[in-house]
N, CA, C and O atoms as a Maestro MAE file, in Angstrom:
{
 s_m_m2io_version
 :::
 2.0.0
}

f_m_ct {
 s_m_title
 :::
 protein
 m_atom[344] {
  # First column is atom index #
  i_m_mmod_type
  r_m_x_coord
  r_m_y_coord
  r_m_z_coord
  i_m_residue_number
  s_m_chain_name
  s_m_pdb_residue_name
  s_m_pdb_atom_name
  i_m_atomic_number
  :::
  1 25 89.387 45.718 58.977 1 A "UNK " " N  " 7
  2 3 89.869 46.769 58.116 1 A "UNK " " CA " 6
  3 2 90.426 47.890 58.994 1 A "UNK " " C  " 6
  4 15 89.893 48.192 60.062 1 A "UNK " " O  " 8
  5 25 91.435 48.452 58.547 2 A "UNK " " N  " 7
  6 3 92.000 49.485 59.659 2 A "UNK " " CA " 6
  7 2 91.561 50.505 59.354 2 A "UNK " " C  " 6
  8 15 91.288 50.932 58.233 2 A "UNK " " O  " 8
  9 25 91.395 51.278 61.009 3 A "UNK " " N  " 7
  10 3 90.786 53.201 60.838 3 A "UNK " " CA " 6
  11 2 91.770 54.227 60.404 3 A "UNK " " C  " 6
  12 15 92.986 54.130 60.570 3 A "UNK " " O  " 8
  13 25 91.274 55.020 59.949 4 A "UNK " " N  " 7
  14 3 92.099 56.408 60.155 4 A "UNK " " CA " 6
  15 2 91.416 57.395 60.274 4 A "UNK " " C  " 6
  16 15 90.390 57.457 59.597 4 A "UNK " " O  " 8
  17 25 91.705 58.308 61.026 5 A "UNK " " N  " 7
  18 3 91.666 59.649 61.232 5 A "UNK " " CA " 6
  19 2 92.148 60.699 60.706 5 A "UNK " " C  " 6
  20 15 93.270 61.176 60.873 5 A "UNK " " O  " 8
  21 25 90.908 61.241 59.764 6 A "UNK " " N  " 7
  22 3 91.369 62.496 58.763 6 A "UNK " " CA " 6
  23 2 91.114 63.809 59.069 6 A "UNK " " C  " 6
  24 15 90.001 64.329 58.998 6 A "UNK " " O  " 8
  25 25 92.223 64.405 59.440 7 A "UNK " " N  " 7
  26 3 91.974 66.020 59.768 7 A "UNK " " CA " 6
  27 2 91.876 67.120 58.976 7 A "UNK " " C  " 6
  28 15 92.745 67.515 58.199 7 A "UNK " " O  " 8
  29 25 90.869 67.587 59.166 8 A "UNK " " N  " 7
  30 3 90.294 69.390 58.545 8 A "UNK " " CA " 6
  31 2 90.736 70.489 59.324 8 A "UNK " " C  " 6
  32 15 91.270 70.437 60.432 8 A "UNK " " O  " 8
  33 25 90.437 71.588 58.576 9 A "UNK " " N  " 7
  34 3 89.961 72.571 58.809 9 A "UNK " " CA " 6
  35 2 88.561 73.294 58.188 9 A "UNK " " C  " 6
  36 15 88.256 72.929 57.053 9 A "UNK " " O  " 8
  37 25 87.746 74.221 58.800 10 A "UNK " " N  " 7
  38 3 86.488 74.552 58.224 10 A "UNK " " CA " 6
  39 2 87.208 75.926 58.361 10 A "UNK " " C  " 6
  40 15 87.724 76.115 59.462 10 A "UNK " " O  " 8
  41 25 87.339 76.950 57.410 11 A "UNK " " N  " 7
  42 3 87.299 78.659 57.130 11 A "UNK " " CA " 6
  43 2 86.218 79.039 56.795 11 A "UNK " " C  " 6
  44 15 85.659 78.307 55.979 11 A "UNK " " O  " 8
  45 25 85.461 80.292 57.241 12 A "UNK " " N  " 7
  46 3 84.147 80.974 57.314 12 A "UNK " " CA " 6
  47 2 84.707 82.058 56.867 12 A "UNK " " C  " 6
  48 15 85.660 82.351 57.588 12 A "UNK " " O  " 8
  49 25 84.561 82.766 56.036 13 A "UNK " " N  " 7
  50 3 84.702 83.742 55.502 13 A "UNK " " CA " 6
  51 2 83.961 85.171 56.531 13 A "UNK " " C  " 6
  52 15 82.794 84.944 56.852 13 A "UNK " " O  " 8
  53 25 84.347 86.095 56.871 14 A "UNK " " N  " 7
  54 3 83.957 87.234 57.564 14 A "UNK " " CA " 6
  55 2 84.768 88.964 56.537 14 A "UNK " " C  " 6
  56 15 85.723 88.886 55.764 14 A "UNK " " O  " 8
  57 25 84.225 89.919 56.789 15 A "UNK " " N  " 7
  58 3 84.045 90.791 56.061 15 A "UNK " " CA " 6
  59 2 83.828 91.989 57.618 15 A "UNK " " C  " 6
  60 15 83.109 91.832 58.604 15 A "UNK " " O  " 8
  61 25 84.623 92.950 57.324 16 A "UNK " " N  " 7
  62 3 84.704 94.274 58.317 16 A "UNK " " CA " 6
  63 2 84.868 95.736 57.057 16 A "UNK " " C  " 6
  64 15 85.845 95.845 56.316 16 A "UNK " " O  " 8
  65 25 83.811 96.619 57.071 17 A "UNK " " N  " 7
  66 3 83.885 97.835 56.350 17 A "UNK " " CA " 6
  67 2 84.581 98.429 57.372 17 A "UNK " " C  " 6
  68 15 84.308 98.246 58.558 17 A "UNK " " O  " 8
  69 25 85.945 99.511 56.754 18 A "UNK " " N  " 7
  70 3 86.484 100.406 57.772 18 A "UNK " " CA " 6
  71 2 86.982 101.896 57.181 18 A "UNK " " C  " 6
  72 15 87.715 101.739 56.205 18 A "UNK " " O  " 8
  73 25 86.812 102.983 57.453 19 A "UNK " " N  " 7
  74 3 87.245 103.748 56.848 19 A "UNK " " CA " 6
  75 2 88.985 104.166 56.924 19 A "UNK " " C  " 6
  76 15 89.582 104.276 57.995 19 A "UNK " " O  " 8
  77 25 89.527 104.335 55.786 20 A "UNK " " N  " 7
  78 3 90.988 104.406 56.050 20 A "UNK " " CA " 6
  79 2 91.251 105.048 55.095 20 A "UNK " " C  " 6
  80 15 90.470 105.106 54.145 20 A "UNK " " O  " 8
  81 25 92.744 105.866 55.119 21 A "UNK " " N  " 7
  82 3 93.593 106.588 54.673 21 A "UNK " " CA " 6
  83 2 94.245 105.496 52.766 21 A "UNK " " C  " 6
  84 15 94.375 105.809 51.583 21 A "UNK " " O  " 8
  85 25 94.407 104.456 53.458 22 A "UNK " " N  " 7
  86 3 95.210 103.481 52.912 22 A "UNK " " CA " 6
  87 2 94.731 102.251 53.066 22 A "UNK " " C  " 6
  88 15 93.562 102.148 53.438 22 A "UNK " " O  " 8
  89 25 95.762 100.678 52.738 23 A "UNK " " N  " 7
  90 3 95.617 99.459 52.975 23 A "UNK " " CA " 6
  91 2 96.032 99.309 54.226 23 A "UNK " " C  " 6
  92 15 95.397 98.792 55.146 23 A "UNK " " O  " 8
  93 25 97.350 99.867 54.268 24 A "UNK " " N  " 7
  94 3 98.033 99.625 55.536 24 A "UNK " " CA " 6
  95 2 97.415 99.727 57.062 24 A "UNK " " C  " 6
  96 15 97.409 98.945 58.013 24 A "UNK " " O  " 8
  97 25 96.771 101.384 56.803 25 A "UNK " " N  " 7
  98 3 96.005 101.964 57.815 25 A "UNK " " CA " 6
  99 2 94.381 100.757 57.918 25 A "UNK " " C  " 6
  100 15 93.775 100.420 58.936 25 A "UNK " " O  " 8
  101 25 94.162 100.461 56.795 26 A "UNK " " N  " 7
  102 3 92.875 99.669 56.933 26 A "UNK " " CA " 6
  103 2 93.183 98.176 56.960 26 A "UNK " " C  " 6
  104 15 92.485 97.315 56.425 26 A "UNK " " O  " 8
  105 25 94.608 97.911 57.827 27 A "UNK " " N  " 7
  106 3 94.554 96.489 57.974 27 A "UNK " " CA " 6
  107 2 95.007 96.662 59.312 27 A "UNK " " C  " 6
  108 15 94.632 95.913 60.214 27 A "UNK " " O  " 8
  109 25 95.691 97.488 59.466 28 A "UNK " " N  " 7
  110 3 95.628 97.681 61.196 28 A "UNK " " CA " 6
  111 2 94.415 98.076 61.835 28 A "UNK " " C  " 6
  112 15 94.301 97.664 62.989 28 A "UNK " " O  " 8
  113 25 93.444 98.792 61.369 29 A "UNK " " N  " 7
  114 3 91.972 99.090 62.269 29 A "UNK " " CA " 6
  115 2 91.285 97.770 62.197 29 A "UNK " " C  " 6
  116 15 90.333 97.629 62.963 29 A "UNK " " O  " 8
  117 25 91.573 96.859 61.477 30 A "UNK " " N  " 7
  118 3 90.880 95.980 61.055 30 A "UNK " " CA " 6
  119 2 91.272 94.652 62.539 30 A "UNK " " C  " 6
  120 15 90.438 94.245 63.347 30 A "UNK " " O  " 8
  121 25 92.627 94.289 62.482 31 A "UNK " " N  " 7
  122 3 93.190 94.118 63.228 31 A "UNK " " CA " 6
  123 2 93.118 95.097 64.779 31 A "UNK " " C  " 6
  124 15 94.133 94.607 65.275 31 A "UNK " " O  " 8
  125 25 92.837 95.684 65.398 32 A "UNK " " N  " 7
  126 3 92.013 96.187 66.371 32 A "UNK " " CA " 6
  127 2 90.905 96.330 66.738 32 A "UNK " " C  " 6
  128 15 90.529 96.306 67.910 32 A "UNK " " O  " 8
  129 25 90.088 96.535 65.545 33 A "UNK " " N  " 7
  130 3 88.293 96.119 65.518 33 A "UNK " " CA " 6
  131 2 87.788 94.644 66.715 33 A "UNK " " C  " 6
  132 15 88.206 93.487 66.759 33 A "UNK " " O  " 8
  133 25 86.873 95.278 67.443 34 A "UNK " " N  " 7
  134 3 86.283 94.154 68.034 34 A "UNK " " CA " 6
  135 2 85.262 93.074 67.191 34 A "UNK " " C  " 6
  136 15 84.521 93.317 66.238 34 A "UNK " " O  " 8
  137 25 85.490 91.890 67.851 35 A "UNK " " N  " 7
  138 3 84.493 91.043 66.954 35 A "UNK " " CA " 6
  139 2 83.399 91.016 66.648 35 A "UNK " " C  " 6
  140 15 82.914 90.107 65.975 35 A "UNK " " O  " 8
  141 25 82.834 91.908 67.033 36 A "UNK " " N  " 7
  142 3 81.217 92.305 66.756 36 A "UNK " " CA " 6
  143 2 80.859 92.851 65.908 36 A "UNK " " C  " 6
  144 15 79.662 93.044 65.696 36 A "UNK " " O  " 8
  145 25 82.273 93.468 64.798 37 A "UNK " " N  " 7
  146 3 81.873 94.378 64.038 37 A "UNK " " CA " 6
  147 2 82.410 93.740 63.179 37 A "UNK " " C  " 6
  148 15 82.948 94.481 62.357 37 A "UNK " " O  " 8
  149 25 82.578 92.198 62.872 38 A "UNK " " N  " 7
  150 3 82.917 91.492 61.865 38 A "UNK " " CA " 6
  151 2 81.629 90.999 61.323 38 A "UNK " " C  " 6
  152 15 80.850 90.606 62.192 38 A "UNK " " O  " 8
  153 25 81.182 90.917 60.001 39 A "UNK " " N  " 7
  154 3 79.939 90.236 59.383 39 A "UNK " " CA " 6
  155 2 80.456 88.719 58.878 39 A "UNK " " C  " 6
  156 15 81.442 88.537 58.163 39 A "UNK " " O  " 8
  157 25 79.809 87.950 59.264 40 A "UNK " " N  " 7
  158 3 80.327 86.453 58.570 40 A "UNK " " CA " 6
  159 2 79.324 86.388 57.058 40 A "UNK " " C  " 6
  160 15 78.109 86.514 57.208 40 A "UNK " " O  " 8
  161 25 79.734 86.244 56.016 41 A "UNK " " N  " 7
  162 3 79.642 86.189 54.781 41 A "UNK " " CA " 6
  163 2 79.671 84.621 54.238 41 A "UNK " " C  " 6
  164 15 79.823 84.265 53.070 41 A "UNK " " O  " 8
  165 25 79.495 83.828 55.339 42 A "UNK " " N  " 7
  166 3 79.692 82.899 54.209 42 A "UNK " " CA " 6
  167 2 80.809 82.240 54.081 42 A "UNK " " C  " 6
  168 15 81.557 82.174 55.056 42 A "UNK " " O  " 8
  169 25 81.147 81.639 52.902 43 A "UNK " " N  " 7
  170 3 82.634 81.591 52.328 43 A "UNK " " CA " 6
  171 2 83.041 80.140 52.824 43 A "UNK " " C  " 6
  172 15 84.228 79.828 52.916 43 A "UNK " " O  " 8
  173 25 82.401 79.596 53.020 44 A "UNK " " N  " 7
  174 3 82.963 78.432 54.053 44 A "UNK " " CA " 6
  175 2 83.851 77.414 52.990 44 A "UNK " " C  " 6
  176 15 83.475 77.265 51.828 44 A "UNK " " O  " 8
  177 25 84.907 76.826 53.457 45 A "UNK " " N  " 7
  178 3 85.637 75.793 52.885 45 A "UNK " " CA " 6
  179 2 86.690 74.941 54.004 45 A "UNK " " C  " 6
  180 15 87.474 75.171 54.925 45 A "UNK " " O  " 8
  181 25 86.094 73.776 53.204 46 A "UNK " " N  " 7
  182 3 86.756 72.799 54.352 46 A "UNK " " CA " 6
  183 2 88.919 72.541 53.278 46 A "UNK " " C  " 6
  184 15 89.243 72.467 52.093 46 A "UNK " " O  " 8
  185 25 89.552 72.512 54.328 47 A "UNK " " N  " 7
  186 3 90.403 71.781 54.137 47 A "UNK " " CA " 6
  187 2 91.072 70.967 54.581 47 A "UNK " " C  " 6
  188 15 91.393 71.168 55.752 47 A "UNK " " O  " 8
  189 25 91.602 69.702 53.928 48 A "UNK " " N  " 7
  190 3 91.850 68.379 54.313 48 A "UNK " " CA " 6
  191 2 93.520 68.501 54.515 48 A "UNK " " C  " 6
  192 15 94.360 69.088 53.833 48 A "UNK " " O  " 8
  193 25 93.637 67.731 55.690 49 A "UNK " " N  " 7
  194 3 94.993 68.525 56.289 49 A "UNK " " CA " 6
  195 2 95.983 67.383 56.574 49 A "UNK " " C  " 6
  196 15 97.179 67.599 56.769 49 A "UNK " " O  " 8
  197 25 95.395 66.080 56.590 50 A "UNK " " N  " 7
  198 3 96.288 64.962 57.019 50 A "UNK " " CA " 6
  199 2 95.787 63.182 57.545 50 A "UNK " " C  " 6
  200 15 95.159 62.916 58.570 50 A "UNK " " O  " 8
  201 25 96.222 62.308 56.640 51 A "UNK " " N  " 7
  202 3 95.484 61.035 57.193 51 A "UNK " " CA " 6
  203 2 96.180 60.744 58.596 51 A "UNK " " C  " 6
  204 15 97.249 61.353 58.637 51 A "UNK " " O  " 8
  205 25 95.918 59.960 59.854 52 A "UNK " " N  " 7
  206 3 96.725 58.957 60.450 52 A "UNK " " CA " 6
  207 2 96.238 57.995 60.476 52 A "UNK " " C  " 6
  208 15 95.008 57.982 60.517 52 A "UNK " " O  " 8
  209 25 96.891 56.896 60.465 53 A "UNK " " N  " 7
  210 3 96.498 55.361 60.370 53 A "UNK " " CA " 6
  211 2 96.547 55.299 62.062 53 A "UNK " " C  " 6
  212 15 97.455 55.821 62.709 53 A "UNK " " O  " 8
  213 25 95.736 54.778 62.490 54 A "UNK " " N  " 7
  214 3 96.005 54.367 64.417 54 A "UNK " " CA " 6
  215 2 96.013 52.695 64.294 54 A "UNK " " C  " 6
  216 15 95.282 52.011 63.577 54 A "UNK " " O  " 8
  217 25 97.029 52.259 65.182 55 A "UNK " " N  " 7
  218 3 97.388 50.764 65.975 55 A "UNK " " CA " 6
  219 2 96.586 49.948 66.704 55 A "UNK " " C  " 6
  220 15 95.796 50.631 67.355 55 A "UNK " " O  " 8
  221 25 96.517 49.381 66.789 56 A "UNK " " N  " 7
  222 3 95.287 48.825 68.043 56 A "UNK " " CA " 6
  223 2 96.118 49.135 68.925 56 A "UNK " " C  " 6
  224 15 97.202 49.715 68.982 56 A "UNK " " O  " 8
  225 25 95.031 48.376 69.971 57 A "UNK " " N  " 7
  226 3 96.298 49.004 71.472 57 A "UNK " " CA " 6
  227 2 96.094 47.834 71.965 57 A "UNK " " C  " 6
  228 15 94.989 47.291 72.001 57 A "UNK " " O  " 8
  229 25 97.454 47.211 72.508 58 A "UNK " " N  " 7
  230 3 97.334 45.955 73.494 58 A "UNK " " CA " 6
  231 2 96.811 45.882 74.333 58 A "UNK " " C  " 6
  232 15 97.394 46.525 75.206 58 A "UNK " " O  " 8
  233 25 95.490 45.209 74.874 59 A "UNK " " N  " 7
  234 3 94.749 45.245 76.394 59 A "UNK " " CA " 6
  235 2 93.658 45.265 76.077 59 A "UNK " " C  " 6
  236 15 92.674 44.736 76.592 59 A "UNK " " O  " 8
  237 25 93.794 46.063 74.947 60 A "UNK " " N  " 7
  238 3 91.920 46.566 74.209 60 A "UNK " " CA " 6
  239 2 91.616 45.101 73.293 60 A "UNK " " C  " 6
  240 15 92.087 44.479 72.341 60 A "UNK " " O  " 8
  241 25 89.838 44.983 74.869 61 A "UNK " " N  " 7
  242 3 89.486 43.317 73.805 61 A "UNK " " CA " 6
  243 2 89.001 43.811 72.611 61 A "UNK " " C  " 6
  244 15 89.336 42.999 71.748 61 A "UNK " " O  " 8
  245 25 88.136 45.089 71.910 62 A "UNK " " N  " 7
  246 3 87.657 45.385 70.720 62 A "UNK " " CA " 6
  247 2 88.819 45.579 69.316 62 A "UNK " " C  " 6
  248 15 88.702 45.422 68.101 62 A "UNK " " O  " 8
  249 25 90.219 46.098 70.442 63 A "UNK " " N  " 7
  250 3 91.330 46.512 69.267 63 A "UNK " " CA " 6
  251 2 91.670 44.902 68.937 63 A "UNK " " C  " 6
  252 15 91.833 44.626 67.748 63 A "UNK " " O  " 8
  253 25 91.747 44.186 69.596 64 A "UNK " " N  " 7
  254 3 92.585 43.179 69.457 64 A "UNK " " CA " 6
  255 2 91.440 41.965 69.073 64 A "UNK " " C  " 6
  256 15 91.763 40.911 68.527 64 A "UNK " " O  " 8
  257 25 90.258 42.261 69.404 65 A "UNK " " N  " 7
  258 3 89.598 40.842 68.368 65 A "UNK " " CA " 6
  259 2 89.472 41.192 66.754 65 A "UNK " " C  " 6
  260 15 89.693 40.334 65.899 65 A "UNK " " O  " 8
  261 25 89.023 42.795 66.378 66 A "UNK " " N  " 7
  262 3 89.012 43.495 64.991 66 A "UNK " " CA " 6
  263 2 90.220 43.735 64.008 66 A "UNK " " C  " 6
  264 15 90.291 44.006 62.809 66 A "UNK " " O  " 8
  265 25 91.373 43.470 65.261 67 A "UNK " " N  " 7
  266 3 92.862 43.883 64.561 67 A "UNK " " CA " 6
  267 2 92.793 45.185 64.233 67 A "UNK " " C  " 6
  268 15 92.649 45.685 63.117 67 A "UNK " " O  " 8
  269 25 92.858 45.477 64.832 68 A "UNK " " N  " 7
  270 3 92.743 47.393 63.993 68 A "UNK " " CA " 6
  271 2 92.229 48.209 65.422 68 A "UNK " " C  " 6
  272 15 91.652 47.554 66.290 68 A "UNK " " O  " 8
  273 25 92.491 49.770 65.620 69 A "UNK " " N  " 7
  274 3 92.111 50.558 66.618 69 A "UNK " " CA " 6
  275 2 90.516 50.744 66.441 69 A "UNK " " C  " 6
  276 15 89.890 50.737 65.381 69 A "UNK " " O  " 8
  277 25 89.966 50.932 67.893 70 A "UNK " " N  " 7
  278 3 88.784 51.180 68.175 70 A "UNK " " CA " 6
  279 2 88.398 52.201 68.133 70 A "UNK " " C  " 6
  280 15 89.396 52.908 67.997 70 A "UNK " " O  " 8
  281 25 87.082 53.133 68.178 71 A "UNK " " N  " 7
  282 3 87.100 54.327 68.101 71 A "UNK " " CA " 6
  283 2 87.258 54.777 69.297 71 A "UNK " " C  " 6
  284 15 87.931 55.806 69.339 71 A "UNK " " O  " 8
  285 25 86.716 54.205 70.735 72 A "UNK " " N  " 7
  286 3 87.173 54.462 72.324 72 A "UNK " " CA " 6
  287 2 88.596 55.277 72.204 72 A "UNK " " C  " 6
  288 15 88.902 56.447 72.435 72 A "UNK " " O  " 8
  289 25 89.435 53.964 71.670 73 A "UNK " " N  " 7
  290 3 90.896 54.093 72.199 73 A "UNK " " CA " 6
  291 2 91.544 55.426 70.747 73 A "UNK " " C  " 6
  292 15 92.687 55.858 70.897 73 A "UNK " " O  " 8
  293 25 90.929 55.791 69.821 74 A "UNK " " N  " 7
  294 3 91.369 56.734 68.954 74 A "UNK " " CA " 6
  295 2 90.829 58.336 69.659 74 A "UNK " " C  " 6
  296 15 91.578 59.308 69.753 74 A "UNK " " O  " 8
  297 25 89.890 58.321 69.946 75 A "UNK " " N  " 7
  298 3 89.291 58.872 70.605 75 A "UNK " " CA " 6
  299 2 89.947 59.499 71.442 75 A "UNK " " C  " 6
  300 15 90.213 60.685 71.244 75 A "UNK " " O  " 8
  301 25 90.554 58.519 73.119 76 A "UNK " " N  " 7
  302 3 90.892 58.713 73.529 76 A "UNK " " CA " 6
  303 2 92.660 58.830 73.756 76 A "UNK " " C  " 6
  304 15 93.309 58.694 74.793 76 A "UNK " " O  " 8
  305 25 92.950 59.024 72.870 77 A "UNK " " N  " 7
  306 3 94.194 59.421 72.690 77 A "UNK " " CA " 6
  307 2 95.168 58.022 73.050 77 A "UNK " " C  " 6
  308 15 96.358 58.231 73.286 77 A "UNK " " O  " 8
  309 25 94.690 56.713 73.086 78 A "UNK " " N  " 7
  310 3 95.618 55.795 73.489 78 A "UNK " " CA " 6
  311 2 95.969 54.877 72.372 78 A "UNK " " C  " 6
  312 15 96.760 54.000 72.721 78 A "UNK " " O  " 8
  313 25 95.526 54.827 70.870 79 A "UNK " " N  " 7
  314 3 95.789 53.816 69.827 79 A "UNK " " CA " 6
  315 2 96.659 54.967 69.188 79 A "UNK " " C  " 6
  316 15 96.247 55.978 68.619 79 A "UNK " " O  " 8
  317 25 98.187 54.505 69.457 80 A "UNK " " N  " 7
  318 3 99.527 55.904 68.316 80 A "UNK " " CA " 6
  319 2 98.848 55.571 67.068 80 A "UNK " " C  " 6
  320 15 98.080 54.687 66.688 80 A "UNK " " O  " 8
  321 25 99.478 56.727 66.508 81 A "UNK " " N  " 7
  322 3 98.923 57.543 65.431 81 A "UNK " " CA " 6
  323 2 100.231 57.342 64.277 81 A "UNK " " C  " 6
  324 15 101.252 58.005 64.458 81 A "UNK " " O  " 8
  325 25 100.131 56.320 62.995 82 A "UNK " " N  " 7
  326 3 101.541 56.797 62.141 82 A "UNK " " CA " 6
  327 2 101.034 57.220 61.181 82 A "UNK " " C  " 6
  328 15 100.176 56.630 60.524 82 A "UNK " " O  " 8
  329 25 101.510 58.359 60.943 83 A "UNK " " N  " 7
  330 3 101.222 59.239 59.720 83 A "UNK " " CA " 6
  331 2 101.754 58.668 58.124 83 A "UNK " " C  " 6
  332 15 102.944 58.369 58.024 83 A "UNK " " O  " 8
  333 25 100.929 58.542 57.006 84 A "UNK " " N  " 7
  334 3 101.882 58.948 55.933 84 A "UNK " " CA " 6
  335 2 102.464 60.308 55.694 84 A "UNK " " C  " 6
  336 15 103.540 60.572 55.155 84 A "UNK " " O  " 8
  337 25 101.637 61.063 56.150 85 A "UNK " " N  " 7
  338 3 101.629 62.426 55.751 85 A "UNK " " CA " 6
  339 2 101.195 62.514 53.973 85 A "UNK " " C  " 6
  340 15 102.102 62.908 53.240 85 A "UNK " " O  " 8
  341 25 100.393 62.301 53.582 86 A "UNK " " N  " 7
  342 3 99.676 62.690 52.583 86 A "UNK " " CA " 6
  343 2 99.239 63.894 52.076 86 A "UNK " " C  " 6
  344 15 98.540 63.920 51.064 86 A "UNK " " O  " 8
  :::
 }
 m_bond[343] {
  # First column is bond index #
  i_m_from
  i_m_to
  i_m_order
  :::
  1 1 2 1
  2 2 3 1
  3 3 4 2
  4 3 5 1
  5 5 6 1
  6 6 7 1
  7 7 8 2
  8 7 9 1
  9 9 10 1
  10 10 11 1
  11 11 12 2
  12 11 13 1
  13 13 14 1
  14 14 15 1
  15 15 16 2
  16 15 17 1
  17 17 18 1
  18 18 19 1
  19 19 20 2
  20 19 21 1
  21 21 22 1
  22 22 23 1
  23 23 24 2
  24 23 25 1
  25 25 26 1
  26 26 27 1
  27 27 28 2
  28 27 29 1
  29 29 30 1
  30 30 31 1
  31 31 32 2
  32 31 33 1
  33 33 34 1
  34 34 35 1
  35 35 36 2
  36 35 37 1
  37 37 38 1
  38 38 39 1
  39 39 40 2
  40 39 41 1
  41 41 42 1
  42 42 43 1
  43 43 44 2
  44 43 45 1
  45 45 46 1
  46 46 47 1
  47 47 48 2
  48 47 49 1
  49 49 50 1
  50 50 51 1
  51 51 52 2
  52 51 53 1
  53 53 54 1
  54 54 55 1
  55 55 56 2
  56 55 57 1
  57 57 58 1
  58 58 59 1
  59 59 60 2
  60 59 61 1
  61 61 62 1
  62 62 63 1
  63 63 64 2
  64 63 65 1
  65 65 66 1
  66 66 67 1
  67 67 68 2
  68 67 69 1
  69 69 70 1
  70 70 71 1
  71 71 72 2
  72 71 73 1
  73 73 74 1
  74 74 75 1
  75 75 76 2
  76 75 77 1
  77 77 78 1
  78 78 79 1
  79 79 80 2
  80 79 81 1
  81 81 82 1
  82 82 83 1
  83 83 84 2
  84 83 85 1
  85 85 86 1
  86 86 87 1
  87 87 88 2
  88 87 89 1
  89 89 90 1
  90 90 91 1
  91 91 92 2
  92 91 93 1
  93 93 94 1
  94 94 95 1
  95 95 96 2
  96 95 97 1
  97 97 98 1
  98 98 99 1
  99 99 100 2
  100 99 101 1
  101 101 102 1
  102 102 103 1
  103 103 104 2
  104 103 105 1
  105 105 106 1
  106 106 107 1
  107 107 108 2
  108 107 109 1
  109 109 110 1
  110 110 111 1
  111 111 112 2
  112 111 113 1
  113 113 114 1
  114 114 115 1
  115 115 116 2
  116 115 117 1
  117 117 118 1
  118 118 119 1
  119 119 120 2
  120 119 121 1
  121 121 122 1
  122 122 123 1
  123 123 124 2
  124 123 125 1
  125 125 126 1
  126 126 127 1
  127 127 128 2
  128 127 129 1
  129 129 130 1
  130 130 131 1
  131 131 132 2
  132 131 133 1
  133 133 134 1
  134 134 135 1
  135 135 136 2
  136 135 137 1
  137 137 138 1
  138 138 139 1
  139 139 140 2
  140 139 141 1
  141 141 142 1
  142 142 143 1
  143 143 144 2
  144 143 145 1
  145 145 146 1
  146 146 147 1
  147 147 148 2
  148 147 149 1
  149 149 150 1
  150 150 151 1
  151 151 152 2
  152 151 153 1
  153 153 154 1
  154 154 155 1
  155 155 156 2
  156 155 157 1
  157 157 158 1
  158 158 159 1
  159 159 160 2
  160 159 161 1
  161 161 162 1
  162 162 163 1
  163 163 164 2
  164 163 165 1
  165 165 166 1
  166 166 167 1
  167 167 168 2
  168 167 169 1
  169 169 170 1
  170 170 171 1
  171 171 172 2
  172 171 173 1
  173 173 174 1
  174 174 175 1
  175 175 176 2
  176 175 177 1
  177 177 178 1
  178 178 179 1
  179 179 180 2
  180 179 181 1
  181 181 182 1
  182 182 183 1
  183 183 184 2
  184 183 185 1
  185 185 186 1
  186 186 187 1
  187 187 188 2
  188 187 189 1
  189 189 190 1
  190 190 191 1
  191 191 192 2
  192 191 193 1
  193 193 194 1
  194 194 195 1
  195 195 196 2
  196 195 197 1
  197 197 198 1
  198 198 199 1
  199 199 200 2
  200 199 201 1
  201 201 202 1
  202 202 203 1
  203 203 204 2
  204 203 205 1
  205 205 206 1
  206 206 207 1
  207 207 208 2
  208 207 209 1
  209 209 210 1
  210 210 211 1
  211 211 212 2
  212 211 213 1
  213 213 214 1
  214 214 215 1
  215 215 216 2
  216 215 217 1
  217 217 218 1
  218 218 219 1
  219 219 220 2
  220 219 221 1
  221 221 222 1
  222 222 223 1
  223 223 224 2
  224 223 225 1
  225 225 226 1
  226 226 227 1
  227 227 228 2
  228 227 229 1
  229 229 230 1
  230 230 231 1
  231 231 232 2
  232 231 233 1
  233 233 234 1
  234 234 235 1
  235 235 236 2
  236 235 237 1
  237 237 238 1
  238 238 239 1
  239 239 240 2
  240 239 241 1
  241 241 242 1
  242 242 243 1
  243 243 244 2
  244 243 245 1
  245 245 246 1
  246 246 247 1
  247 247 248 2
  248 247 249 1
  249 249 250 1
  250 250 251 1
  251 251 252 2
  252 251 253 1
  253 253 254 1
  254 254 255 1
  255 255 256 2
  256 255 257 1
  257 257 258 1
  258 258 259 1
  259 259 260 2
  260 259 261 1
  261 261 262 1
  262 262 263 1
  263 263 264 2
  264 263 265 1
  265 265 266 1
  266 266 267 1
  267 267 268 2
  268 267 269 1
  269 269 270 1
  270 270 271 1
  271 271 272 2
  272 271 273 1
  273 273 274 1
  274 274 275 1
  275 275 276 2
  276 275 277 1
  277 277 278 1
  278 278 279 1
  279 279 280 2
  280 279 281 1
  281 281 282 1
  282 282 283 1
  283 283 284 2
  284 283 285 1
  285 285 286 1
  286 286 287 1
  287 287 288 2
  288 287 289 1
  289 289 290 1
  290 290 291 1
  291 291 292 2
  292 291 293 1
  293 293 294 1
  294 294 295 1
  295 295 296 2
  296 295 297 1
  297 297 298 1
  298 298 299 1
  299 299 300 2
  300 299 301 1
  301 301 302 1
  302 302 303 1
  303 303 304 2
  304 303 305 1
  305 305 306 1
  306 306 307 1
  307 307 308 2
  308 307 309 1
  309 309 310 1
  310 310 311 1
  311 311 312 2
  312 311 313 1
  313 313 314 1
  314 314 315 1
  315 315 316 2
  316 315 317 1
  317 317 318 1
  318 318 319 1
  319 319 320 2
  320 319 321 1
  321 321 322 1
  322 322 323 1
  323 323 324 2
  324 323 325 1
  325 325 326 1
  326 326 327 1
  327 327 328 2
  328 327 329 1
  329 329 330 1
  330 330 331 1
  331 331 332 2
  332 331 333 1
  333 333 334 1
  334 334 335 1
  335 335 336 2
  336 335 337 1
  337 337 338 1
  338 338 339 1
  339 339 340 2
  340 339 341 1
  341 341 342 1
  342 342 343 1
  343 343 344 2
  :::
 }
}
């Protein structure tokens, strides 16, 4: 059966109180604020970003007795990658 490799992202939600004039003014302090004075809140959400189907790779005895890429060779960056783009 053939592998694929499905890519995420994980977002954490973070939260900075700042005192300001405005939005403007309180998105630039915000944007200068060091990271220490960010609170993580939570918020977490994964998003799903893209299948690739991977090839076996010629040479590889596991790709080539299973028909399909190994996790070694996906892994290691040597079984290409064709996208549907999904």
């Amino acid at each position: 059966m053939p592998k694929f490799k499905v890519t995420a992202t994980m977002d954490v939600g973070y939260e900075l109180i700042v005192e300001a004039r405005n939005e403007a003014e309180a998105w630039e302090l915000a944007g200068d604020a060091d990271i220490d004075g960010w609170e993580s809140k939570g918020g977490q959400d994964w998003t799903m970003e893209n299948v690739f189907k991977h090839l076996p790779v010629e040479g590889c005895e596991e790709c080539e007795f299973f028909e399909t890429a190994c996790p070694e060779c996906i892994l290691y960056g040597e079984a290409k990658e064709v996208s549907d783009n999904v």
